[in-house]
C-alpha positions in Angstrom: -109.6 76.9 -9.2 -107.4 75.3 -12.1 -103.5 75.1 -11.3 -101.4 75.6 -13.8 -97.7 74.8 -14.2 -94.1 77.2 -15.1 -91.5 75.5 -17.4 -89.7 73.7 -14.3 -92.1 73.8 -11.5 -95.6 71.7 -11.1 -96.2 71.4 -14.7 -97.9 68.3 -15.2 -96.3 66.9 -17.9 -93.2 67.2 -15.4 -93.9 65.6 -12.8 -96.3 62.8 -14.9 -92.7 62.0 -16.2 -90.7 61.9 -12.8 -93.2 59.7 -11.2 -92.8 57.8 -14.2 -88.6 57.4 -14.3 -89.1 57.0 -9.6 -91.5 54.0 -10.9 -88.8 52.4 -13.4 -85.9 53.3 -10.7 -88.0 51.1 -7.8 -88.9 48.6 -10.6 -85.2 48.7 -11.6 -83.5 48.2 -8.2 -81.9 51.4 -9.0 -81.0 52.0 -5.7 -78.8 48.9 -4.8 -76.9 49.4 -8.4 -76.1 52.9 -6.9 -74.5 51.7 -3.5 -72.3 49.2 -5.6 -71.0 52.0 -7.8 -70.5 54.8 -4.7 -68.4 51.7 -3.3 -66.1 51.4 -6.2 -66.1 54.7 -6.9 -64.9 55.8 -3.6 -62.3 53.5 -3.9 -61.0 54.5 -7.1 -61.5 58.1 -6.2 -59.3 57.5 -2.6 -56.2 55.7 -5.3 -56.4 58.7 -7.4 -56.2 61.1 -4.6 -52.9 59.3 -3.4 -51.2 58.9 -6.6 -52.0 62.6 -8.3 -50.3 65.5 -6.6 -52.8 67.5 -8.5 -55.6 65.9 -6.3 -56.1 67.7 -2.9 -59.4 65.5 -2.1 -61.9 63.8 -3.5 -65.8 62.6 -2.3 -68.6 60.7 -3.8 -72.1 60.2 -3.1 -73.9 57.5 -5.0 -72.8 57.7 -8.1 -71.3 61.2 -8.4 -68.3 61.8 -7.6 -65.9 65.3 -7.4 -61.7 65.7 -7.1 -60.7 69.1 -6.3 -57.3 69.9 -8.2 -54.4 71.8 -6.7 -51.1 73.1 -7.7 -47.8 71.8 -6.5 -47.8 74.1 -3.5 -51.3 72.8 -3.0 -52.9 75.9 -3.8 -56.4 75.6 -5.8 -55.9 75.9 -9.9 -58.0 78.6 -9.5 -60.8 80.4 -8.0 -64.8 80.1 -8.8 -65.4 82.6 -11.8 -62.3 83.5 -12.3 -60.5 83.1 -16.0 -59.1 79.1 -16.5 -55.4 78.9 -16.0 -53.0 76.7 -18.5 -53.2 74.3 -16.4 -57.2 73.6 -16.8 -57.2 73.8 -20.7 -54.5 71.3 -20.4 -57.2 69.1 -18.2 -60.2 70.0 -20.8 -58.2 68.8 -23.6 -57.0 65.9 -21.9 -60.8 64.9 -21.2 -61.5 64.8 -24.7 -58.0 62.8 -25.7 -59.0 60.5 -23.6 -62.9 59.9 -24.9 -64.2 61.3 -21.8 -67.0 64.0 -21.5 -67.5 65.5 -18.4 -68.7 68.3 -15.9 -64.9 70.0 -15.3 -66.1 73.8 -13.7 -62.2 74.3 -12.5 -60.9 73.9 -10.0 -63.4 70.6 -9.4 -63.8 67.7 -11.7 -66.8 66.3 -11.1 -67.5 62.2 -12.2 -70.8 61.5 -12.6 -71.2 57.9 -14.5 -74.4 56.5 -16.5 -76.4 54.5 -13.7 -76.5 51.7 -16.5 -72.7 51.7 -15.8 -70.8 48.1 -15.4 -68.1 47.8 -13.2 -66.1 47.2 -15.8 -66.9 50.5 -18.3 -66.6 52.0 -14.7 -63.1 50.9 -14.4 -62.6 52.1 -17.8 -63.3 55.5 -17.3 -61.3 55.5 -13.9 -58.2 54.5 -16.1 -58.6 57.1 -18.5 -59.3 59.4 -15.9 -55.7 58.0 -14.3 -54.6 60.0 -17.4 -56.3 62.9 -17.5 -54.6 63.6 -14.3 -51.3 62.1 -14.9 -51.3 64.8 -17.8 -52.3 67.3 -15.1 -49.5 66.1 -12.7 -47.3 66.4 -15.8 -48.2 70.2 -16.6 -47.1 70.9 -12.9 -43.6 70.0 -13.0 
């Protein structure tokens, strides 16, 4: 018997075009470029945990990265689901000040860079994400 494929699972037009991008990522060296961005970015992601108040911890794997934000008495913003407090409109409309678009389900803020990203455009958007928070921290007081 024929297979046949749903929208997201074994169709083959699907996975013709994943073996096709696994292909350009080997042929690419995709892999290496990755372990020199999770370096950096766990270093930049380490600075802004110390600096920020508003930062209880933050991880990265690769090349995505996640801060989880607090209040000053180091309580979450808020919980899963729940309505956004001030203090995460205050972070959504920092993001776009500061030319950034990104994945911000409070209480995380998750950082997940192009993997055509330079260290320097990488540095870039750590700086602007420097004031992202620092607007954060600033809310707080």
């Amino acid at each position: 018997p024929l297979g046949w494929g749903a929208t997201y699972a074994n169709h083959p037009v699907l996975l013709a075009c994943a073996y096709e991008v696994v292909k350009k990522n080997l042929l690419l060296d995709t892999e290496s470029k990755v372990l020199k961005i999770e370096k950096i970015m766990l270093r930049e992601i380490d600075g802004l945990v110390q600096r920020h108040p508003c930062v209880m911890q933050g991880r990265a794997i690769g090349a995505f990265g996640c801060l989880d934000l607090v209040r000053k008495d180091g309580s979450s913003l808020n919980l899963l689901g729940q309505d956004l407090p001030k203090e995460a409109l205050v972070v959504k409309q920092s993001l776009a000040k500061n030319g950034l678009i990104g994945l911000f389900r409070s209480p995380m803020l998750h950082i997940c860079p192009p993997l055509v990203i330079n260290e320097e455009e990488l540095m870039d958007m750590f700086s602007r994400l420097e004031s992202v928070l620092t607007d954060l921290d600033n809310a707080l007081e």
